[in-house]
Backbone as XML, in Angstrom:
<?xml version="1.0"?>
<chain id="A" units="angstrom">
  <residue number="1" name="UNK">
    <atom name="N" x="10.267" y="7.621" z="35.814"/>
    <atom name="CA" x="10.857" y="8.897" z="35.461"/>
    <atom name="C" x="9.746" y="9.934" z="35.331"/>
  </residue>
  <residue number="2" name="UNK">
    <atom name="N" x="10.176" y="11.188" z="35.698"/>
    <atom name="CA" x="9.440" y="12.473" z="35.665"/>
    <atom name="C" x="9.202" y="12.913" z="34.792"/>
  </residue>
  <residue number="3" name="UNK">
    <atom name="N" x="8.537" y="13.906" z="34.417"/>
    <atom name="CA" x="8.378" y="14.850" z="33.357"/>
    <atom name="C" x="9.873" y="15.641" z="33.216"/>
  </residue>
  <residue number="4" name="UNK">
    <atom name="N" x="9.862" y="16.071" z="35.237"/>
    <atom name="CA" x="11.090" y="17.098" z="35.493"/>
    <atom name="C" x="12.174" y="16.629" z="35.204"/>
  </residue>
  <residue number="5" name="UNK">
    <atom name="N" x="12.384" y="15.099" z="35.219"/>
    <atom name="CA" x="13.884" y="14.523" z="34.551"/>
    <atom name="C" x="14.340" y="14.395" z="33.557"/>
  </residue>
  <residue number="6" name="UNK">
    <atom name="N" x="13.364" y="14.309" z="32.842"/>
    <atom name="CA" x="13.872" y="14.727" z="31.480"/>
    <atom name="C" x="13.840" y="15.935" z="30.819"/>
  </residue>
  <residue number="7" name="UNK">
    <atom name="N" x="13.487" y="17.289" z="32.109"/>
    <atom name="CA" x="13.589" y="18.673" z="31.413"/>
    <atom name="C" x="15.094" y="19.209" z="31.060"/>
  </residue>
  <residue number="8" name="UNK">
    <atom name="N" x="16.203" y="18.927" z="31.339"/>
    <atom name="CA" x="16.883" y="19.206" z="31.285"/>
    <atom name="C" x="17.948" y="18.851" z="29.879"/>
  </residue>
  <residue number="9" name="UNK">
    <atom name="N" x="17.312" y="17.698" z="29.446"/>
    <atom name="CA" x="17.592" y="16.765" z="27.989"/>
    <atom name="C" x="16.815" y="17.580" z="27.322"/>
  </residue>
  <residue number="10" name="UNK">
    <atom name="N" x="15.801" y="17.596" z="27.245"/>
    <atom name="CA" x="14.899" y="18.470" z="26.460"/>
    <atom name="C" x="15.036" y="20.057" z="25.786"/>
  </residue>
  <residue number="11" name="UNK">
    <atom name="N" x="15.268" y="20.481" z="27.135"/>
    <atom name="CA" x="15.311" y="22.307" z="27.180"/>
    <atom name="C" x="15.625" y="22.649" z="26.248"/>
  </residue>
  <residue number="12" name="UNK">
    <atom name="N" x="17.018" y="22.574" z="25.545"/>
    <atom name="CA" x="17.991" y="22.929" z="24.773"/>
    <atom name="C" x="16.528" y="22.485" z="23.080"/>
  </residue>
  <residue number="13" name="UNK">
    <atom name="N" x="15.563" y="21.873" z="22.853"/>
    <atom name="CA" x="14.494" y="21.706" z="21.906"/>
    <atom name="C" x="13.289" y="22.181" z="21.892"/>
  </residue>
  <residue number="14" name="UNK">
    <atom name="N" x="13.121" y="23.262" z="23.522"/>
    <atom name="CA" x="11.905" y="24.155" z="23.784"/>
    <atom name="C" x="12.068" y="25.103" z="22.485"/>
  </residue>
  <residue number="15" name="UNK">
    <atom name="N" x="11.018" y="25.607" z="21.917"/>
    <atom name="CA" x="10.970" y="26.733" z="21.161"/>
    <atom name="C" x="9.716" y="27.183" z="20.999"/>
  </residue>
  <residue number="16" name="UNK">
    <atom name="N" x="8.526" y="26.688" z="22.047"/>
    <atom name="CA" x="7.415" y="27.753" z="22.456"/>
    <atom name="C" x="7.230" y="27.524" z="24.083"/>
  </residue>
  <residue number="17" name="UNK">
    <atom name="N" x="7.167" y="28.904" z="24.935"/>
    <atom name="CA" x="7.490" y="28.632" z="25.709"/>
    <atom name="C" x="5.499" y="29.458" z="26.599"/>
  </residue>
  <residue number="18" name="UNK">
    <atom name="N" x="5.280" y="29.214" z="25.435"/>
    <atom name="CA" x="3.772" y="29.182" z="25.969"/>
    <atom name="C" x="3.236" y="28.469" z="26.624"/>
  </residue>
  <residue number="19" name="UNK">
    <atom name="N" x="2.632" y="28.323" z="28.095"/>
    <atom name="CA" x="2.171" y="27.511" z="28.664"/>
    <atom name="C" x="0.933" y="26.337" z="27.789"/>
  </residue>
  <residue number="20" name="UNK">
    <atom name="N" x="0.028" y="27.454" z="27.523"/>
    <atom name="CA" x="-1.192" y="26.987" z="26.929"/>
    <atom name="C" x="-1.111" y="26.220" z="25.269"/>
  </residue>
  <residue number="21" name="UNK">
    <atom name="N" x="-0.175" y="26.196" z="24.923"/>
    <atom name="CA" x="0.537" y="25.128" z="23.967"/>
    <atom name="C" x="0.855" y="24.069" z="24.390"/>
  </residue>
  <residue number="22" name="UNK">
    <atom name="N" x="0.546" y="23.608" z="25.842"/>
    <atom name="CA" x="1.587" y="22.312" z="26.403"/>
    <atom name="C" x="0.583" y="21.723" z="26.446"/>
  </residue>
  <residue number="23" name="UNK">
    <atom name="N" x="-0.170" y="20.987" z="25.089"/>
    <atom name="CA" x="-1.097" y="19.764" z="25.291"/>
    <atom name="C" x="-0.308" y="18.624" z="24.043"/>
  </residue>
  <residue number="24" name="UNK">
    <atom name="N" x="-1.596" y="17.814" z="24.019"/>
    <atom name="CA" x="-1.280" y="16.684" z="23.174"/>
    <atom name="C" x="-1.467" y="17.176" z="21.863"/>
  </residue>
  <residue number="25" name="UNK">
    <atom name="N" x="-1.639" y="18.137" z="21.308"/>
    <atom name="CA" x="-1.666" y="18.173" z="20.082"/>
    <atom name="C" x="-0.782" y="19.801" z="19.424"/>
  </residue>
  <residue number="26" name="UNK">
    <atom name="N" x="-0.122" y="20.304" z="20.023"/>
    <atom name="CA" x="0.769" y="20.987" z="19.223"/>
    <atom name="C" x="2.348" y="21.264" z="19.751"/>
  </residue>
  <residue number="27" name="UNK">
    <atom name="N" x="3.115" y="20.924" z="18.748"/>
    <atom name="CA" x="4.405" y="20.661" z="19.387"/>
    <atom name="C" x="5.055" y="21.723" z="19.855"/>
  </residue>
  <residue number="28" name="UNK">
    <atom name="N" x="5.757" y="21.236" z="20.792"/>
    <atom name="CA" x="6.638" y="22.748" z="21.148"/>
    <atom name="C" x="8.057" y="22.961" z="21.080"/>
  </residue>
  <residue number="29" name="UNK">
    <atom name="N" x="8.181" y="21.285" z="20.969"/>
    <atom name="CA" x="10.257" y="21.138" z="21.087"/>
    <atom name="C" x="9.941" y="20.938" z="19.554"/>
  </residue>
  <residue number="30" name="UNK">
    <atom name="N" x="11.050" y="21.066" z="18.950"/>
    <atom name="CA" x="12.065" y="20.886" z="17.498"/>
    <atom name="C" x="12.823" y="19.794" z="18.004"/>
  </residue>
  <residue number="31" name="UNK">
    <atom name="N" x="12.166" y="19.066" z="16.759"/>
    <atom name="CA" x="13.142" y="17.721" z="16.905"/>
    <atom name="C" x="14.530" y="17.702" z="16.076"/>
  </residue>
  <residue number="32" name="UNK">
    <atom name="N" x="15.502" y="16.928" z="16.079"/>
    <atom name="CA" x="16.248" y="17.256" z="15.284"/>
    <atom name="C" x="16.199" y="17.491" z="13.514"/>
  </residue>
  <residue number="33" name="UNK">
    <atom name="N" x="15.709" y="16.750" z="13.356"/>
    <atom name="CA" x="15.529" y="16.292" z="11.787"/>
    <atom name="C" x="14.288" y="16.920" z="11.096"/>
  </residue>
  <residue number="34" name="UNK">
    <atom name="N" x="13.642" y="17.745" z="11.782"/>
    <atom name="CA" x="12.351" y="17.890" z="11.041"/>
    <atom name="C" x="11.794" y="19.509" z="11.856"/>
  </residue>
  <residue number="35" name="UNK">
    <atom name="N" x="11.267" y="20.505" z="11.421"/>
    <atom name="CA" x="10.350" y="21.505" z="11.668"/>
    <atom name="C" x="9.511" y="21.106" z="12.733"/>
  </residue>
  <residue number="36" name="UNK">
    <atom name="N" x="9.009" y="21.707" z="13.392"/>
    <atom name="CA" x="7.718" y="21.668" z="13.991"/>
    <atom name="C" x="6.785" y="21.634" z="13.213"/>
  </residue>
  <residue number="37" name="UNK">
    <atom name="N" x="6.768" y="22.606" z="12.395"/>
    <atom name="CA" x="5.656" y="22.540" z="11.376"/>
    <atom name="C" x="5.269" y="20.881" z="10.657"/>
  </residue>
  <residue number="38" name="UNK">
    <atom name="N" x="6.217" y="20.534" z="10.336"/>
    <atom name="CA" x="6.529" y="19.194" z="9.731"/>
    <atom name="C" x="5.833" y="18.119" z="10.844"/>
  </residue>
  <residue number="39" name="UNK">
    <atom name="N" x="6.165" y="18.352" z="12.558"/>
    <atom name="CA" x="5.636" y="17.642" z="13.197"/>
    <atom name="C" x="3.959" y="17.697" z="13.652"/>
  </residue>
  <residue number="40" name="UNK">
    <atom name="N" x="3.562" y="18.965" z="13.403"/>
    <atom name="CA" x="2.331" y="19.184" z="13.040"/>
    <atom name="C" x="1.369" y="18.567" z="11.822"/>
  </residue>
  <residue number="41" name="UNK">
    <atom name="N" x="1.892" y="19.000" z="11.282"/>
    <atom name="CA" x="1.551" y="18.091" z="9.934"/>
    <atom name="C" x="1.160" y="16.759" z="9.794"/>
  </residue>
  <residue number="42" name="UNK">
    <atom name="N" x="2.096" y="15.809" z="10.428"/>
    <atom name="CA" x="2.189" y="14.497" z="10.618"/>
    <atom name="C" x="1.209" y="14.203" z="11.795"/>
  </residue>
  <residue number="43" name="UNK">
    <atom name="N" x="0.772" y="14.823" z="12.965"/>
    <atom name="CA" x="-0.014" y="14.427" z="13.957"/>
    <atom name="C" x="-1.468" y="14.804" z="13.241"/>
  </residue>
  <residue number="44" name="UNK">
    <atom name="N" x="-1.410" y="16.027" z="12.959"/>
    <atom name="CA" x="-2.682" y="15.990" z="12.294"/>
    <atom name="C" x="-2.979" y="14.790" z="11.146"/>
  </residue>
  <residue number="45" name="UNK">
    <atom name="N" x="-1.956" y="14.162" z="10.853"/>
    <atom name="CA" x="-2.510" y="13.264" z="9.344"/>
    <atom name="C" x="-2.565" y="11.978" z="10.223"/>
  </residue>
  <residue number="46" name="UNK">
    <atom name="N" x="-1.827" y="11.631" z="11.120"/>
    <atom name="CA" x="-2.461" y="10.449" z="12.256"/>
    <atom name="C" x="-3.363" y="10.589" z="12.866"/>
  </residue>
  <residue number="47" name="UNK">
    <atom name="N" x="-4.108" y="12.288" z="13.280"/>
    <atom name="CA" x="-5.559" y="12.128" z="13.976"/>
    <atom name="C" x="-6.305" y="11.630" z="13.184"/>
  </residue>
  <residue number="48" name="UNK">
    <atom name="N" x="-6.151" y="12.352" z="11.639"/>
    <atom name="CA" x="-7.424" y="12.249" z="11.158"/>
    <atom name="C" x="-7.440" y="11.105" z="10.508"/>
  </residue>
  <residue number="49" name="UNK">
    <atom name="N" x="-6.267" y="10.064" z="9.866"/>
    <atom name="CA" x="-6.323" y="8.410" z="9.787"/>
    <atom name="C" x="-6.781" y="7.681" z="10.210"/>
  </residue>
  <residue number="50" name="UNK">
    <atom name="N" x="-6.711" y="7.711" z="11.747"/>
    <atom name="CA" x="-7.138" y="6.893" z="13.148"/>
    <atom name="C" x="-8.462" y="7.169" z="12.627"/>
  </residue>
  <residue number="51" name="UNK">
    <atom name="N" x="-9.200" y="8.399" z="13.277"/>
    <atom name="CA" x="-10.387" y="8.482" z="13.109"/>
    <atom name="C" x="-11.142" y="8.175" z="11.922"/>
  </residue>
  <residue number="52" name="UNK">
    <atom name="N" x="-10.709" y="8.313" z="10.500"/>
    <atom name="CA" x="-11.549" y="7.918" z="9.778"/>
    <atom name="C" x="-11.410" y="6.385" z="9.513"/>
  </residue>
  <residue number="53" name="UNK">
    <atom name="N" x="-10.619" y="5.562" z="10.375"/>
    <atom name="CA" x="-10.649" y="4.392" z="9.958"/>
    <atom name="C" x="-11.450" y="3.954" z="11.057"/>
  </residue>
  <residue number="54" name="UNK">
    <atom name="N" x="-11.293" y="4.550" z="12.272"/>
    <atom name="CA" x="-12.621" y="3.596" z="13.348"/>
    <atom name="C" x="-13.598" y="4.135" z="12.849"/>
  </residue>
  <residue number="55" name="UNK">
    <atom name="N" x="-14.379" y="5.561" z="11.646"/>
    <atom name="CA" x="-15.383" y="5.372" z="11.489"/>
    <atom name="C" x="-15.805" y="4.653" z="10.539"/>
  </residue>
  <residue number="56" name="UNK">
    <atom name="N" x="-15.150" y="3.488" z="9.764"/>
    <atom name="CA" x="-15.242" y="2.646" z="8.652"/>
    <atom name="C" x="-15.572" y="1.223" z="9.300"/>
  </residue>
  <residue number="57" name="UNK">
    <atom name="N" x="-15.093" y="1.450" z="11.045"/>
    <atom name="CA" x="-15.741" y="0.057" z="12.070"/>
    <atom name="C" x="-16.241" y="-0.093" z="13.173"/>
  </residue>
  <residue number="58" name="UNK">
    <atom name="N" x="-17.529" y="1.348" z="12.772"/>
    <atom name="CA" x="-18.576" y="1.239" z="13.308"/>
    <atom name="C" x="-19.545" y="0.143" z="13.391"/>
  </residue>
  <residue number="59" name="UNK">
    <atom name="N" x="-19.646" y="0.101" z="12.315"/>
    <atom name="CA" x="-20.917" y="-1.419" z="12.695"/>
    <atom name="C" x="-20.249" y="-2.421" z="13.558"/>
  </residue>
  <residue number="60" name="UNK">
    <atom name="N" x="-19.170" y="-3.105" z="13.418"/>
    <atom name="CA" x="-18.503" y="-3.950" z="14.272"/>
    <atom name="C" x="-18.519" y="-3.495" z="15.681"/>
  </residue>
  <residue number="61" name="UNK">
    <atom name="N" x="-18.744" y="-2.398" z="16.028"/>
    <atom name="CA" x="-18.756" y="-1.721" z="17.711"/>
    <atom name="C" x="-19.872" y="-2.031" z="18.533"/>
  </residue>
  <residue number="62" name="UNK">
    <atom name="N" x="-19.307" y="-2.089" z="19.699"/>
    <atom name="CA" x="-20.089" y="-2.054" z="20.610"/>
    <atom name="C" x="-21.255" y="-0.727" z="20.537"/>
  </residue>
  <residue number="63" name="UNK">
    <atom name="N" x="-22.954" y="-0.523" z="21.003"/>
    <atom name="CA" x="-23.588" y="0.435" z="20.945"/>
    <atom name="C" x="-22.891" y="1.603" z="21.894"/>
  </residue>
  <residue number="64" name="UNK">
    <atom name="N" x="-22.568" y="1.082" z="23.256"/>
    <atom name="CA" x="-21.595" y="2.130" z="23.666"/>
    <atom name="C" x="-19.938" y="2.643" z="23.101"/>
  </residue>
  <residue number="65" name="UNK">
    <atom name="N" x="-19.269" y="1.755" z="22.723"/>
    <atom name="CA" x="-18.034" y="2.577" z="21.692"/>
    <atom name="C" x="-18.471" y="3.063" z="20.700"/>
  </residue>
  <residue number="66" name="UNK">
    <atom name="N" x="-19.848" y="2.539" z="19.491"/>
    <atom name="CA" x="-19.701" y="3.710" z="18.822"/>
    <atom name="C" x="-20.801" y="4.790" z="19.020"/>
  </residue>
  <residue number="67" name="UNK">
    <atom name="N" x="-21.180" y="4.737" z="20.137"/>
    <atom name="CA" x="-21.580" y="6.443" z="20.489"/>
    <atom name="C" x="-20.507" y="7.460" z="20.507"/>
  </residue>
  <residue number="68" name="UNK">
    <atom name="N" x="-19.969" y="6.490" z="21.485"/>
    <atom name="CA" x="-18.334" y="7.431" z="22.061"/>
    <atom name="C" x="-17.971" y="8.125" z="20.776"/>
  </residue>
  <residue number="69" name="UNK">
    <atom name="N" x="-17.386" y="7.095" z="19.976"/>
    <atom name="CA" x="-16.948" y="7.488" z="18.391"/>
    <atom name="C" x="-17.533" y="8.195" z="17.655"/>
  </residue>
  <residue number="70" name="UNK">
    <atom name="N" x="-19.058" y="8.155" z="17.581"/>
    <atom name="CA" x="-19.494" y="9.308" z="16.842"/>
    <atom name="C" x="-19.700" y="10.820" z="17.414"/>
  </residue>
  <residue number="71" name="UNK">
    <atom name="N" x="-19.501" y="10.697" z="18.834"/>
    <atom name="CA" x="-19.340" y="11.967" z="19.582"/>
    <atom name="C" x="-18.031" y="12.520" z="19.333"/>
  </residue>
  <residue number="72" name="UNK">
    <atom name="N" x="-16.989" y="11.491" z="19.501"/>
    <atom name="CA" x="-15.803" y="12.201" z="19.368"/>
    <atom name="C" x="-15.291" y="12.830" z="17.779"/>
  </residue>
  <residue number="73" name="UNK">
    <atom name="N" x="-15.893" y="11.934" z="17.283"/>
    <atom name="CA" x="-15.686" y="12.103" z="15.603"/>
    <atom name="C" x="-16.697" y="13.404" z="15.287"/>
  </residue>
  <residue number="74" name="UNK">
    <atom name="N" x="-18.033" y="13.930" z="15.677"/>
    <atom name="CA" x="-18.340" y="15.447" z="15.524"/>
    <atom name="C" x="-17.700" y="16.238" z="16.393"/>
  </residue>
  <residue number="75" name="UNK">
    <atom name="N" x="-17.319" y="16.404" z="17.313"/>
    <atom name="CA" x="-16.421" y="16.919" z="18.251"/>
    <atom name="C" x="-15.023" y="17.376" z="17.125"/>
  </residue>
  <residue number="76" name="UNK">
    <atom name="N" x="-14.580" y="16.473" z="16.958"/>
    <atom name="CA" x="-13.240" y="16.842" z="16.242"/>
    <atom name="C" x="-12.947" y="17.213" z="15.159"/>
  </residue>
  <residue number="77" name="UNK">
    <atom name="N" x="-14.719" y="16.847" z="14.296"/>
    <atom name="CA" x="-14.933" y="17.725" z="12.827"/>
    <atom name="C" x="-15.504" y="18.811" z="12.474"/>
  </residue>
  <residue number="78" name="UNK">
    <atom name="N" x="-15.955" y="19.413" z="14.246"/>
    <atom name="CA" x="-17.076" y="20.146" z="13.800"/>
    <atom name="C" x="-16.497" y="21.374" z="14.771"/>
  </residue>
  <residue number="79" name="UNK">
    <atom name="N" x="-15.932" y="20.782" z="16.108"/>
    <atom name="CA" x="-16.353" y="22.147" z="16.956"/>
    <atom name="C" x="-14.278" y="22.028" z="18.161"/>
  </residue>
  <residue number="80" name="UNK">
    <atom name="N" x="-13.549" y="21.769" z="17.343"/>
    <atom name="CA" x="-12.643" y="21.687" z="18.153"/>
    <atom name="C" x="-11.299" y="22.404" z="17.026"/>
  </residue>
  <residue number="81" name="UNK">
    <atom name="N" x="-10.502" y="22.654" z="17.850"/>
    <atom name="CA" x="-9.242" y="23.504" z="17.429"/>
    <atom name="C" x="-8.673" y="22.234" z="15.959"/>
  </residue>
  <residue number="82" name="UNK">
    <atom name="N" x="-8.792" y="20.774" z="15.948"/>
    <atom name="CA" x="-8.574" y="20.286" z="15.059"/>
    <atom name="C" x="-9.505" y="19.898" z="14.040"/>
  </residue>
  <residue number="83" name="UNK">
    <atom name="N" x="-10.557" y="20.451" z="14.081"/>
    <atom name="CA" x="-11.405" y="20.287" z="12.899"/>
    <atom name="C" x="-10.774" y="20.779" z="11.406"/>
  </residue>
  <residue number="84" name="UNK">
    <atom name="N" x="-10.199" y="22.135" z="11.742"/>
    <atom name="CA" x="-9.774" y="22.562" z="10.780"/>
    <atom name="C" x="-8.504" y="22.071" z="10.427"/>
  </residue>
  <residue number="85" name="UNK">
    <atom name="N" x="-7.211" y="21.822" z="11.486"/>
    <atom name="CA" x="-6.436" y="21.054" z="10.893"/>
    <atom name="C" x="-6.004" y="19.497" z="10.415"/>
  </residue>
  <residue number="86" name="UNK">
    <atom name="N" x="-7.092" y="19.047" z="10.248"/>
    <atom name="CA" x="-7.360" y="17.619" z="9.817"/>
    <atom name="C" x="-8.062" y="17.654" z="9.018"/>
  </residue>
  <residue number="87" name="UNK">
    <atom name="N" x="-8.549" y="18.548" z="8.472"/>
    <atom name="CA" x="-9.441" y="18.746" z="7.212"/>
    <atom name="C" x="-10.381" y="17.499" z="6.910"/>
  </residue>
  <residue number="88" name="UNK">
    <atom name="N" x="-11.061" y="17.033" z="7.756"/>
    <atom name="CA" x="-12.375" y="15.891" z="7.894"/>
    <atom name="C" x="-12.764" y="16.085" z="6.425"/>
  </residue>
  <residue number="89" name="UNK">
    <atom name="N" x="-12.997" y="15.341" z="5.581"/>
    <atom name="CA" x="-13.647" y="15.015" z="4.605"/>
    <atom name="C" x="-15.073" y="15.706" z="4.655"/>
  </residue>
  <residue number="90" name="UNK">
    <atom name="N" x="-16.120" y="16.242" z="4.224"/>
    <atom name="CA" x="-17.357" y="17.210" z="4.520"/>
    <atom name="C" x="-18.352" y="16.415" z="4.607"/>
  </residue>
  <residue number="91" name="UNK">
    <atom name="N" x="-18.226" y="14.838" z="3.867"/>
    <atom name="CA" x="-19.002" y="14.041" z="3.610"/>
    <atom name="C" x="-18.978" y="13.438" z="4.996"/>
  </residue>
  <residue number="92" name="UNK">
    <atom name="N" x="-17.922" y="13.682" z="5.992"/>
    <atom name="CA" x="-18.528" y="12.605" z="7.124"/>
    <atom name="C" x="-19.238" y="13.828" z="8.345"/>
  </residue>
  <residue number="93" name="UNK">
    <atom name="N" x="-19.317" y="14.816" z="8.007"/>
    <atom name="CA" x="-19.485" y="16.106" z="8.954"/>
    <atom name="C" x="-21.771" y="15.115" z="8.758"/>
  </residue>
  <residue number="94" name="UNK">
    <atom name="N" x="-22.003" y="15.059" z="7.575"/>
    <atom name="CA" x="-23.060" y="14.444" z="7.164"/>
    <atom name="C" x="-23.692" y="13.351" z="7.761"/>
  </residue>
  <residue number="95" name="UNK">
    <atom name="N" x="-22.614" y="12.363" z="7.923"/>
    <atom name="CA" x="-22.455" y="10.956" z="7.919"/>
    <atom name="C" x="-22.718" y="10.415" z="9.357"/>
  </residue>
  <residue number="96" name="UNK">
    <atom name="N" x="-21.506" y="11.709" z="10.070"/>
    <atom name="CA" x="-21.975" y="11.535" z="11.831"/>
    <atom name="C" x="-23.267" y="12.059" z="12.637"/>
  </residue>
  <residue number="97" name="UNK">
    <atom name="N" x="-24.099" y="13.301" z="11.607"/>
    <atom name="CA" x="-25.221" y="13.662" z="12.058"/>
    <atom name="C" x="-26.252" y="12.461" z="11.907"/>
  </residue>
  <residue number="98" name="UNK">
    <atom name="N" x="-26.351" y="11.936" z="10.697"/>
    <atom name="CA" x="-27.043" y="10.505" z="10.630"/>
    <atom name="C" x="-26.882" y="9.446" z="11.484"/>
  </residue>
  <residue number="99" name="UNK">
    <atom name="N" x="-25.515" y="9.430" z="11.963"/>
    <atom name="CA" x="-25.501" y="8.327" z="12.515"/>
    <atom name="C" x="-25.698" y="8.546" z="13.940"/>
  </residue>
  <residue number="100" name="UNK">
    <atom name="N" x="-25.584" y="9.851" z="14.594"/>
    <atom name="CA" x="-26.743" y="10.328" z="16.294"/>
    <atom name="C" x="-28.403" y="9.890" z="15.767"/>
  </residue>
  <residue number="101" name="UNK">
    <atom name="N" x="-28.746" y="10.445" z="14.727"/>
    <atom name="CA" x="-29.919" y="10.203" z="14.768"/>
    <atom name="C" x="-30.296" y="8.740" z="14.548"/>
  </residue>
  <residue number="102" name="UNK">
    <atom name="N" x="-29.605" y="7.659" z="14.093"/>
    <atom name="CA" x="-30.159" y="6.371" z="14.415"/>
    <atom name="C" x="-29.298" y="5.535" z="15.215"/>
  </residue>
  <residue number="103" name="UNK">
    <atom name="N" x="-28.741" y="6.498" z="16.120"/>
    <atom name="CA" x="-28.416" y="5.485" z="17.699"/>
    <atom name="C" x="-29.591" y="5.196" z="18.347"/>
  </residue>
</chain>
């Protein structure tokens, strides 16, 4: 199935019809039961879960996954549209500069 096949199920839950909104991280349909806002909310509190729990299993990583991880983890605390809405803890903004410098 398409994207386009299921536009038509959908449509009737568009309510930004901004192109540049159509990524993985901000919603654009209204679901039934809940705000957008509400669905915002909730993705941001699963980015920033995920991430602070693979940075709790770093040592267990491979030297190449946790580069990846500590790139992506300053990336997303420091210099991306969700830094601010995931509100990273300040202590790991710290934590990931230390940990480039002893890769």
């Amino acid at each position: 199935m398409a994207y386009a096949d299921i536009y038509k199920d959908l449509e009737p839950y568009i309510e930004d019809w901004d192109l540049s909104h159509y990524n993985l991280v901000e919603p654009v349909i209204k679901p039934t039961n809940m705000t957008r806002e509400q669905v915002s909310q909730e993705l941001f509190k699963a980015f920033r879960n995920f991430y602070i729990k693979k940075m709790t299993q770093l040592p267990q990583m491979s030297k190449f996954k946790r580069d990846y991880m500590i790139s992506v983890g300053q990336l997303l605390s420091t210099h991306s549209y969700l830094a601010d809405q995931m509100k990273m803890p300040k202590k790991l903004h710290q934590q990931l500069r230390d940990m480039v410098g002893s890769s």
